[in-house]
Biopython code that builds the backbone (N, CA, C, O; Angstrom):
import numpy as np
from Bio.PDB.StructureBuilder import StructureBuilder

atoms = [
    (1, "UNK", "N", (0.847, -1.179, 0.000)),
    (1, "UNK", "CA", (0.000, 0.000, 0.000)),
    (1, "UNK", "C", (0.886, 1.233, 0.000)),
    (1, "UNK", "O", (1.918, 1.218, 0.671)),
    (2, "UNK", "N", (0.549, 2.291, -0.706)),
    (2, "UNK", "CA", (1.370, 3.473, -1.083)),
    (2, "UNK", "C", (1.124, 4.200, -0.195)),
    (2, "UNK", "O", (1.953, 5.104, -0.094)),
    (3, "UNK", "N", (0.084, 4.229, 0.753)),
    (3, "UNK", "CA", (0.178, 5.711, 1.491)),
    (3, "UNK", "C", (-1.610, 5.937, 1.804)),
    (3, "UNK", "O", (-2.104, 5.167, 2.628)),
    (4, "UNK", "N", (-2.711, 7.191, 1.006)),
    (4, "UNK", "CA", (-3.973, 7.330, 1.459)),
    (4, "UNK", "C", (-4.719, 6.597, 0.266)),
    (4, "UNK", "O", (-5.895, 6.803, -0.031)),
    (5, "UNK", "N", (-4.092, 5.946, -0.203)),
    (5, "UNK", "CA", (-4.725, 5.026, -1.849)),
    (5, "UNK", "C", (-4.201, 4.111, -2.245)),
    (5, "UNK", "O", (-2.975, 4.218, -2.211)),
    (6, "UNK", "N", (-4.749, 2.762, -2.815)),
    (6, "UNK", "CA", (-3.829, 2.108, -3.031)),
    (6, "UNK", "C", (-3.529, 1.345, -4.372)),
    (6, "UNK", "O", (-4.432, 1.266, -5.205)),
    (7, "UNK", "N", (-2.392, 0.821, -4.600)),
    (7, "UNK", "CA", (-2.103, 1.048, -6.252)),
    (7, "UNK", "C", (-2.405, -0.947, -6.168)),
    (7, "UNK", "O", (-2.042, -1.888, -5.464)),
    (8, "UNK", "N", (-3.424, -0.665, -7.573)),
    (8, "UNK", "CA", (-3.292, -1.942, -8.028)),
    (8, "UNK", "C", (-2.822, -2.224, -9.187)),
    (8, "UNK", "O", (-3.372, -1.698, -10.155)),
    (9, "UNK", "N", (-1.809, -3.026, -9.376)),
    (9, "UNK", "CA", (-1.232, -3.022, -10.907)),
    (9, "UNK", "C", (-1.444, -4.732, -11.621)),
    (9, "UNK", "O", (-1.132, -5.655, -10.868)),
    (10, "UNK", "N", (-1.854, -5.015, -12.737)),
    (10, "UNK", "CA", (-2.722, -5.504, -13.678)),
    (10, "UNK", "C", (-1.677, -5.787, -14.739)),
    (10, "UNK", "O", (-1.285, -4.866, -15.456)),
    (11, "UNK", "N", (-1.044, -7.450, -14.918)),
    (11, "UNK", "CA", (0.325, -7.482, -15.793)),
    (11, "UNK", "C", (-1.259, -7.326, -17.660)),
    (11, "UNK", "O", (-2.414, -7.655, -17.930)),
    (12, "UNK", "N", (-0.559, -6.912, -18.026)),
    (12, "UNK", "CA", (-1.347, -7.064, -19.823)),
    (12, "UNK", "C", (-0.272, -7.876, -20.421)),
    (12, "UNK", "O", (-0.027, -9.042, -20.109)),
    (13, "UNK", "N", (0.702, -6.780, -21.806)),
    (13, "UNK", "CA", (1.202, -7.208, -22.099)),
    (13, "UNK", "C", (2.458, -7.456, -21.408)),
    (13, "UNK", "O", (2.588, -7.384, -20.186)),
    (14, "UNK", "N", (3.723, -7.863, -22.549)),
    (14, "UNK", "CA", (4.674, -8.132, -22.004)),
    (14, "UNK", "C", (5.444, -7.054, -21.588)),
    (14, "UNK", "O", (5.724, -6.180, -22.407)),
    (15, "UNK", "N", (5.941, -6.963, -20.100)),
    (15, "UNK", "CA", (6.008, -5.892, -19.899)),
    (15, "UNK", "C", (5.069, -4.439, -19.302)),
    (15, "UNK", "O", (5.485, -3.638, -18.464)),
    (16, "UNK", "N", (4.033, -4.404, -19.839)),
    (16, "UNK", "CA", (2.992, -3.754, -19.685)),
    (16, "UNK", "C", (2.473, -4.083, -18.582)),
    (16, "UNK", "O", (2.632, -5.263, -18.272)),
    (17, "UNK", "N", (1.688, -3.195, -17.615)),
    (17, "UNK", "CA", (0.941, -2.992, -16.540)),
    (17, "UNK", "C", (-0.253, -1.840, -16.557)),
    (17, "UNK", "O", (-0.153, -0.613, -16.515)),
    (18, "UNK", "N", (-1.059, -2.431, -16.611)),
    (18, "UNK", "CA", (-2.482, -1.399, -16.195)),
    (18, "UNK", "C", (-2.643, -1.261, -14.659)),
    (18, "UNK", "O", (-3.197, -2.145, -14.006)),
    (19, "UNK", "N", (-2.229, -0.323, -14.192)),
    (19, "UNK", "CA", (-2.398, 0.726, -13.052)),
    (19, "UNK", "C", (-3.507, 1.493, -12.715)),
    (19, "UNK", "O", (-3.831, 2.489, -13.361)),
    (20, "UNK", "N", (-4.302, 0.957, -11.424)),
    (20, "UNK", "CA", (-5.279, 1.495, -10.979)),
    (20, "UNK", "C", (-5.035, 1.638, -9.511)),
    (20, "UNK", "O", (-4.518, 0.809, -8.761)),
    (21, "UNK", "N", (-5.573, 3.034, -9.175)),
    (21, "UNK", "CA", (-5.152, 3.914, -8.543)),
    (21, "UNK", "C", (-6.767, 3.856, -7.453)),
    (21, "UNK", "O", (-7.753, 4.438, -7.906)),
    (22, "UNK", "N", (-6.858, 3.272, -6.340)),
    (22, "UNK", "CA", (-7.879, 3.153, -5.524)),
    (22, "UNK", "C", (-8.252, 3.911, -4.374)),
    (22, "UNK", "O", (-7.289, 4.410, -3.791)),
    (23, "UNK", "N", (-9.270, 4.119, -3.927)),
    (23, "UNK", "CA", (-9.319, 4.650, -2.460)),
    (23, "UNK", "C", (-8.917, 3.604, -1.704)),
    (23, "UNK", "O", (-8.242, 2.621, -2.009)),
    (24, "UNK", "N", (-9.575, 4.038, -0.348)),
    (24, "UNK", "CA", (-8.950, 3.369, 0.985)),
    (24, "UNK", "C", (-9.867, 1.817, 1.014)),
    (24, "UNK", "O", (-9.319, 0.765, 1.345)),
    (25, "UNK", "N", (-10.984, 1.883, 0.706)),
    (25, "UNK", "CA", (-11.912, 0.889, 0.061)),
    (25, "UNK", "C", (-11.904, -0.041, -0.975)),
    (25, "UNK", "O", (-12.858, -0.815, -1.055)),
    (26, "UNK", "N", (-10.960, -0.106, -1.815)),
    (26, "UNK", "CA", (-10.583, -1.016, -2.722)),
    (26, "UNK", "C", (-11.476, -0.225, -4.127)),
    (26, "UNK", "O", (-11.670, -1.022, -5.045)),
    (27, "UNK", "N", (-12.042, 1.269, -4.390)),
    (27, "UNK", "CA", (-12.827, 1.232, -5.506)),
    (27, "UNK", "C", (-12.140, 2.437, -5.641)),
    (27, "UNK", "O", (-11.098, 2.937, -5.217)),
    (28, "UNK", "N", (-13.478, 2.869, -6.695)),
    (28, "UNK", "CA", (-13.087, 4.311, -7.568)),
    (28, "UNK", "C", (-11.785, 4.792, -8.080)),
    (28, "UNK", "O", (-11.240, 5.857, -7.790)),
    (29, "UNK", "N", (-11.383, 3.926, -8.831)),
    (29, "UNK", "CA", (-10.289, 3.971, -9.633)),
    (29, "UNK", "C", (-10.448, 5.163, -10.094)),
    (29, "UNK", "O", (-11.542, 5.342, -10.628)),
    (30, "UNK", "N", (-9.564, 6.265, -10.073)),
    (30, "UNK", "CA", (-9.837, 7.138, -10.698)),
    (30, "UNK", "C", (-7.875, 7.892, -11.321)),
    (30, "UNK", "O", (-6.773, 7.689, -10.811)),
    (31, "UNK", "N", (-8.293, 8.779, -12.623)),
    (31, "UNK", "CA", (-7.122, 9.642, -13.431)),
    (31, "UNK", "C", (-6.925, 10.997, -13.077)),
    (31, "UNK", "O", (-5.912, 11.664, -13.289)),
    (32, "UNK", "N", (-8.229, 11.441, -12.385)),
    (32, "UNK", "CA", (-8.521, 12.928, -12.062)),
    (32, "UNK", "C", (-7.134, 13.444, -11.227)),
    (32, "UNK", "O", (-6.467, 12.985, -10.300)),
    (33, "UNK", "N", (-7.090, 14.373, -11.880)),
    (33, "UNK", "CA", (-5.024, 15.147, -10.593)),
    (33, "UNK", "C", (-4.797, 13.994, -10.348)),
    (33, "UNK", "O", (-4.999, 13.584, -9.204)),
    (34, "UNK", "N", (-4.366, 13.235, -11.235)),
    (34, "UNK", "CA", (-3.492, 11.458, -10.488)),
    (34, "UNK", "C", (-2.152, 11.805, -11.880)),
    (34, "UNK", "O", (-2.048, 12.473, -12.909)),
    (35, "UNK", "N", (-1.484, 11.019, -11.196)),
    (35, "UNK", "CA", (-0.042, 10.846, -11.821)),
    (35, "UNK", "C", (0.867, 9.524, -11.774)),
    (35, "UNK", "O", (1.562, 9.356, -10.771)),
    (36, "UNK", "N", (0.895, 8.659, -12.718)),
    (36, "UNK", "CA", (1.775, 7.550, -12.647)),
    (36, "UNK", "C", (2.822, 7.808, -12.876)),
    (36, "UNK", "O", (2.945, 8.607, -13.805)),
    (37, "UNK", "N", (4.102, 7.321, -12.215)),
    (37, "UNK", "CA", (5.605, 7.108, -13.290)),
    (37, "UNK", "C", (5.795, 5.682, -12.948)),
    (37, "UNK", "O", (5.079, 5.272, -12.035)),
    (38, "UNK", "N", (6.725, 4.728, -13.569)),
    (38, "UNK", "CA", (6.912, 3.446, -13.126)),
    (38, "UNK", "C", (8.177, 3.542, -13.867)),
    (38, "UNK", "O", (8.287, 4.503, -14.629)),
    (39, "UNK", "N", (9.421, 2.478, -13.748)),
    (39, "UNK", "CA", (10.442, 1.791, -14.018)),
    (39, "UNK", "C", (10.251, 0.145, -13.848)),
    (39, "UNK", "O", (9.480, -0.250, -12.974)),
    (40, "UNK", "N", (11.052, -0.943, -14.799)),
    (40, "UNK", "CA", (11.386, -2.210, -14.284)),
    (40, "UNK", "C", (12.947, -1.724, -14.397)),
    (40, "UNK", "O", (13.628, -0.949, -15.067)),
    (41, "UNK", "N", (13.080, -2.606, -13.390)),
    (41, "UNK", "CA", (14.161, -2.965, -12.871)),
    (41, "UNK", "C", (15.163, -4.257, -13.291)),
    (41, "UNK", "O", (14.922, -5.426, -12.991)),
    (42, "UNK", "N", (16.337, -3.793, -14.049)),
    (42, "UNK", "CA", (16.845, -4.564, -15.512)),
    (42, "UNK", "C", (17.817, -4.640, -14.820)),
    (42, "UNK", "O", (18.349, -3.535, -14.711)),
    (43, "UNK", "N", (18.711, -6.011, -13.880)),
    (43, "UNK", "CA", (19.811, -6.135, -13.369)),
    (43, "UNK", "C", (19.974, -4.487, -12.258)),
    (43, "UNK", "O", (19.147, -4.246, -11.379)),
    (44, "UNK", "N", (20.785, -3.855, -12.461)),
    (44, "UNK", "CA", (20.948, -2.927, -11.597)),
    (44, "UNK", "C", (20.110, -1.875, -12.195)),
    (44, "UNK", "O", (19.692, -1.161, -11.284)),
    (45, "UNK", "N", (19.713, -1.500, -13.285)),
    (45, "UNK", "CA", (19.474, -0.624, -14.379)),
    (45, "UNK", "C", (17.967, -0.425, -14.150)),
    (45, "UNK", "O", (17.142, -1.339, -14.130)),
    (46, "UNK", "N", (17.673, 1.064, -13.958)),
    (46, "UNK", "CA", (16.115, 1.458, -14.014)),
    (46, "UNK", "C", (15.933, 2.094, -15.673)),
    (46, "UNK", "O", (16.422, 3.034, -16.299)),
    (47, "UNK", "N", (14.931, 0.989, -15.962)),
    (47, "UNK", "CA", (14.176, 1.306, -17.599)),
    (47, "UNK", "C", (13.070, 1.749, -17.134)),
    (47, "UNK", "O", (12.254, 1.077, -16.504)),
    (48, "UNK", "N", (12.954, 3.214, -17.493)),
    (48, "UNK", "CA", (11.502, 3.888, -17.586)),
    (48, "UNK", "C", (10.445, 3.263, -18.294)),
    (48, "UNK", "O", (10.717, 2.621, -19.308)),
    (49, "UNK", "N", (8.966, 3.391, -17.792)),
    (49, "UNK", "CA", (8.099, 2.650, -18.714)),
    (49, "UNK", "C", (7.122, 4.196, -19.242)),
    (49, "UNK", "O", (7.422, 5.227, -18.640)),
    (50, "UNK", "N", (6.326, 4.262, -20.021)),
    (50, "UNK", "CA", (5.536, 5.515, -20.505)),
    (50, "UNK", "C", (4.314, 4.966, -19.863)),
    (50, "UNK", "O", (3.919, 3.856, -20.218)),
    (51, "UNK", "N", (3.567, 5.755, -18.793)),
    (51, "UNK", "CA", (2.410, 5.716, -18.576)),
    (51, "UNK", "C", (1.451, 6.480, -19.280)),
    (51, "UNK", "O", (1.674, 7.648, -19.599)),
    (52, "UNK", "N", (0.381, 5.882, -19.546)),
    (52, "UNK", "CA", (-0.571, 7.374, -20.046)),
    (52, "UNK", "C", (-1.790, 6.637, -19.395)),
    (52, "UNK", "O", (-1.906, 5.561, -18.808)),
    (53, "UNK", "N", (-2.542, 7.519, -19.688)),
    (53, "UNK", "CA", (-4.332, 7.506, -19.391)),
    (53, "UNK", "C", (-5.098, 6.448, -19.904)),
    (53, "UNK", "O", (-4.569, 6.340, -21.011)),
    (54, "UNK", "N", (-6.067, 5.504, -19.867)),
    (54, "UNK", "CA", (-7.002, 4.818, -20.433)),
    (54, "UNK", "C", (-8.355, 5.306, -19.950)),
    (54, "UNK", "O", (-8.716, 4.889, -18.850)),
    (55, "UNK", "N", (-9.177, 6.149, -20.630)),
    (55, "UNK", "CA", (-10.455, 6.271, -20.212)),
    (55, "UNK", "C", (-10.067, 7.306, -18.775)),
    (55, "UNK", "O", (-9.029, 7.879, -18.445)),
    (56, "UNK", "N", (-11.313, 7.225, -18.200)),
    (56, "UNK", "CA", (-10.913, 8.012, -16.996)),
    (56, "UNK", "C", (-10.498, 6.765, -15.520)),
    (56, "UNK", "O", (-10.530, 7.123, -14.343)),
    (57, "UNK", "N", (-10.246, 5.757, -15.841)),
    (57, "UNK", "CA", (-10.647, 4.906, -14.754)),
    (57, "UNK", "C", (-8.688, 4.533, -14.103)),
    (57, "UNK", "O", (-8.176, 4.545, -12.983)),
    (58, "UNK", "N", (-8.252, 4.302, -15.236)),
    (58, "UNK", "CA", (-6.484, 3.890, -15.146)),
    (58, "UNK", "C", (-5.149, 4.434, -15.972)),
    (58, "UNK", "O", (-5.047, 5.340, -16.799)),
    (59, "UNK", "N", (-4.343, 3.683, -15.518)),
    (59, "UNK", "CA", (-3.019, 4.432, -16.601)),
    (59, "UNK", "C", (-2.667, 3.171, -16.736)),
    (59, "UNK", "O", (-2.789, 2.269, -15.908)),
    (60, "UNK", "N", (-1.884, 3.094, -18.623)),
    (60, "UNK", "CA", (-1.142, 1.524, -18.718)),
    (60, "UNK", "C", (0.455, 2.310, -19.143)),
    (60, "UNK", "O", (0.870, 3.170, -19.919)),
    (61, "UNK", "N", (0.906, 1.522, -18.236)),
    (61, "UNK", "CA", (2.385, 1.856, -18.586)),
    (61, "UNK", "C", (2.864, 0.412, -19.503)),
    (61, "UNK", "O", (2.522, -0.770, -19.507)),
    (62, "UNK", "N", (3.786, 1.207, -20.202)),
    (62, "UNK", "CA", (4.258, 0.355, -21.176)),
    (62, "UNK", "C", (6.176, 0.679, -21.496)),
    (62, "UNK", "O", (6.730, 1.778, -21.537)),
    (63, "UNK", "N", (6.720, -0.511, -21.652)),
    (63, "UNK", "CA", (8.517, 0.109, -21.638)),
    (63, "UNK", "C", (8.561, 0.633, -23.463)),
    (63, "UNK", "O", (7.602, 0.383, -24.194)),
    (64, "UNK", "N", (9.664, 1.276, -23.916)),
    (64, "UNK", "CA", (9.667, 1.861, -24.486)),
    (64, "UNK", "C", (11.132, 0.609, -25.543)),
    (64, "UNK", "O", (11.630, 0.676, -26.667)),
    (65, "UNK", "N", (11.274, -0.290, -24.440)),
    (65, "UNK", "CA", (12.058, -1.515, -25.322)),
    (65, "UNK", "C", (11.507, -2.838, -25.252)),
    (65, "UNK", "O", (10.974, -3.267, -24.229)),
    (66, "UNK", "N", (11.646, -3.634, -26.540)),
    (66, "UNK", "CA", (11.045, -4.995, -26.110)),
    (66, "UNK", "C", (11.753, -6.009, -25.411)),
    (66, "UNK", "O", (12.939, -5.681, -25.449)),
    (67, "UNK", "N", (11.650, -6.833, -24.934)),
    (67, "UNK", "CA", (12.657, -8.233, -24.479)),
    (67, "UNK", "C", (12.704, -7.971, -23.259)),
    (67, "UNK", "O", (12.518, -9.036, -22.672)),
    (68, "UNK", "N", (12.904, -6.826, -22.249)),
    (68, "UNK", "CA", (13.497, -6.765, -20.973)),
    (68, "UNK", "C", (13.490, -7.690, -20.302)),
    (68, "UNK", "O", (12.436, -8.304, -20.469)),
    (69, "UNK", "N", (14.351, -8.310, -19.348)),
    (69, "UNK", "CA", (14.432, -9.211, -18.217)),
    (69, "UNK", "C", (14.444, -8.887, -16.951)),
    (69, "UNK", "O", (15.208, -9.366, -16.113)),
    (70, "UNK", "N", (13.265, -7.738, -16.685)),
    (70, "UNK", "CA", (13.202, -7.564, -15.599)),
    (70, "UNK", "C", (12.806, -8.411, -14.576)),
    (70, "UNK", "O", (12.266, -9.513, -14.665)),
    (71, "UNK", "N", (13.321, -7.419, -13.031)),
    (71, "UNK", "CA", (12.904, -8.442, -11.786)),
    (71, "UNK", "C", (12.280, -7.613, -10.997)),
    (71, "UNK", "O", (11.551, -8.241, -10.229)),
    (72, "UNK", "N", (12.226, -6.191, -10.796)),
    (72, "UNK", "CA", (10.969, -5.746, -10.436)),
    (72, "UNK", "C", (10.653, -4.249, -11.275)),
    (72, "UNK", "O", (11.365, -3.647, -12.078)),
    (73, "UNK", "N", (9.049, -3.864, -10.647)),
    (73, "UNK", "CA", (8.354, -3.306, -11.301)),
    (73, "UNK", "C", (8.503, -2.164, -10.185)),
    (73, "UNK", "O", (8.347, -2.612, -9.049)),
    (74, "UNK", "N", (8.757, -0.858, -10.248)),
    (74, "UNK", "CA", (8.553, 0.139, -9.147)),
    (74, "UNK", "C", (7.502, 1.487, -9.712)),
    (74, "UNK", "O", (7.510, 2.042, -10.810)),
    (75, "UNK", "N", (6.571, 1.766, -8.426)),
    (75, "UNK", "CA", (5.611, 2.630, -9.232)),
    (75, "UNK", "C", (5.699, 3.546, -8.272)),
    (75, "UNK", "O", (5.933, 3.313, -7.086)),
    (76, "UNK", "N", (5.432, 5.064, -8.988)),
    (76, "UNK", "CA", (5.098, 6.398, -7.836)),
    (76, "UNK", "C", (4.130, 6.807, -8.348)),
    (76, "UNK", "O", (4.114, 6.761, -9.578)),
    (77, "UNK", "N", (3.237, 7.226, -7.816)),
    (77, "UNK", "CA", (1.813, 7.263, -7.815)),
    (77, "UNK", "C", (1.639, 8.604, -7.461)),
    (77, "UNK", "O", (2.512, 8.984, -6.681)),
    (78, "UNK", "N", (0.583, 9.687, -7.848)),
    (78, "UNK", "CA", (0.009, 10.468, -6.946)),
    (78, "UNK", "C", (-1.685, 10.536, -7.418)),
    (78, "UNK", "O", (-1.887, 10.492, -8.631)),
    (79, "UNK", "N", (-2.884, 10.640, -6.507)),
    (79, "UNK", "CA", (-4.213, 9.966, -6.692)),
    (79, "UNK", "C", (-4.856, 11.376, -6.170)),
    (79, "UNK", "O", (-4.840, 11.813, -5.019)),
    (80, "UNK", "N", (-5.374, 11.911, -7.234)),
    (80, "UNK", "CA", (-6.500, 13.391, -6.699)),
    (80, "UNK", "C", (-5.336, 14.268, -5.983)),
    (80, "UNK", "O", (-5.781, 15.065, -5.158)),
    (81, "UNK", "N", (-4.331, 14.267, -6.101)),
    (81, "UNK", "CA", (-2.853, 15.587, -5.851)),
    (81, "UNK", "C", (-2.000, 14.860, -4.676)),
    (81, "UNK", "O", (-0.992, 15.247, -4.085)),
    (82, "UNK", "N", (-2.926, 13.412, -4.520)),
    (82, "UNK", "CA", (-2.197, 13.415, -2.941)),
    (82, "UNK", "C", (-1.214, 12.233, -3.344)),
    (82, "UNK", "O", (-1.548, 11.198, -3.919)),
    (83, "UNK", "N", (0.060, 12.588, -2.931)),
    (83, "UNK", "CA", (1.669, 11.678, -3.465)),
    (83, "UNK", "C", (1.640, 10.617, -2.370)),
    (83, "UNK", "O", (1.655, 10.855, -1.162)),
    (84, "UNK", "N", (1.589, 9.202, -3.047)),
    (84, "UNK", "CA", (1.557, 7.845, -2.520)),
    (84, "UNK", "C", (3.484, 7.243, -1.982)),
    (84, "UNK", "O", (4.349, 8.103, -2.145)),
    (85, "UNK", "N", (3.759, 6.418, -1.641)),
    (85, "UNK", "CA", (4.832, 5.935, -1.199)),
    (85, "UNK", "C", (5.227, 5.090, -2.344)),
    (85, "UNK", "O", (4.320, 4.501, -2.932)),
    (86, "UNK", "N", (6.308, 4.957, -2.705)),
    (86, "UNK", "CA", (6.688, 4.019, -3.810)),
    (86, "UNK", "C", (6.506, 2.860, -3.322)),
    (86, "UNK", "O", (6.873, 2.429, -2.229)),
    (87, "UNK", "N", (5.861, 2.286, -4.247)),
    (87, "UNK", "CA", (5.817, 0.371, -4.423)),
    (87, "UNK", "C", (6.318, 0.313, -5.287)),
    (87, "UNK", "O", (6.462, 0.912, -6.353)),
    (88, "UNK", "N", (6.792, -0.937, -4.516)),
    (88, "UNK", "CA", (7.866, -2.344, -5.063)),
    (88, "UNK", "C", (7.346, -3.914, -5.265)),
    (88, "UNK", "O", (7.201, -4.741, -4.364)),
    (89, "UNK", "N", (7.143, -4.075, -6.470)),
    (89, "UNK", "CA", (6.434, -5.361, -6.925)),
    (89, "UNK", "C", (7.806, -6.421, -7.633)),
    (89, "UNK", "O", (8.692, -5.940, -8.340)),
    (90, "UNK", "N", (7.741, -7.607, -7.335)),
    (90, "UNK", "CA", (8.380, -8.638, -7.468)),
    (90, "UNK", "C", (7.757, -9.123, -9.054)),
    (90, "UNK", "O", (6.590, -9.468, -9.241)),
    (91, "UNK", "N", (8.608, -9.069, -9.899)),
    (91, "UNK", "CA", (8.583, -9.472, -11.149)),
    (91, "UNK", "C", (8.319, -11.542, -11.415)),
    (91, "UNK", "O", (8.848, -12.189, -10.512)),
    (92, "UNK", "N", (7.825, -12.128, -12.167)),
    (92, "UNK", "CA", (6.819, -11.670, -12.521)),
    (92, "UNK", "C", (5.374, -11.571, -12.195)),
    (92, "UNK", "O", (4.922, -12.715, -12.158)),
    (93, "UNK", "N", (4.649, -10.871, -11.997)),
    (93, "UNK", "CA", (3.072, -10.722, -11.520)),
    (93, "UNK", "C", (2.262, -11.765, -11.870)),
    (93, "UNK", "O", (2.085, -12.013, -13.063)),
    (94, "UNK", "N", (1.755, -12.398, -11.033)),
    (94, "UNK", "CA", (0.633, -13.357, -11.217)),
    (94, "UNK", "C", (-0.576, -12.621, -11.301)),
    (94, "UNK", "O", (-0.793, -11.575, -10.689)),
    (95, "UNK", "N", (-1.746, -13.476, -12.458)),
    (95, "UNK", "CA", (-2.738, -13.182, -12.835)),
    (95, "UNK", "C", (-3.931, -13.167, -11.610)),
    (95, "UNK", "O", (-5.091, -12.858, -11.881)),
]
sb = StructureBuilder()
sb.init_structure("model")
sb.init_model(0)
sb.init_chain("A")
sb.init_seg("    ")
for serial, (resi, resn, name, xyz) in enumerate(atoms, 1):
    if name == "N":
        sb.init_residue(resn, " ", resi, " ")
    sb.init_atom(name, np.array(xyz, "f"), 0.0, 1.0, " ", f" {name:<3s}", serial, name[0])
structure = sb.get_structure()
């Protein structure tokens, strides 16, 4: 848990994560004043991923190279202006 919201992240493609951004309740995913950034984590090496918007509900981040062998996924979050704690997810994500 990041902090006053909490981040649920959703493996898609390879690589890819759909990021939803919750209240304290597990709902209302929401994009409104929210802000994703994420990196995987490539041996020592942080590879940025591009988040953007889907609809008003999430953000899908996606890396900007194919193949990576990452081992984890790190996300900073901020949900309606308010800045979450970085999470740290263990590569790879079960469905």
């Amino acid at each position: 848990m990041p902090g006053s919201f909490h981040v649920e992240v959703v493996p898609e493609a390879e690589n890819a994560f759909a990021v939803h951004l919750l209240d304290m309740k597990f709902q209302n995913s929401t994009v409104n004043k929210s802000k994703v950034s994420a990196w995987l984590m490539v041996g020592k090496k942080k590879s940025a991923l591009v988040c953007e918007t889907i609809g008003v509900s999430h953000f899908l981040c996606k890396p900007t190279e194919k193949g990576l062998q990452a081992s984890q996924l790190i996300v900073k979050a901020k949900r309606q202006g308010v800045r979450g704690n970085e999470a740290i997810y263990s590569l790879p994500l079960k469905r």
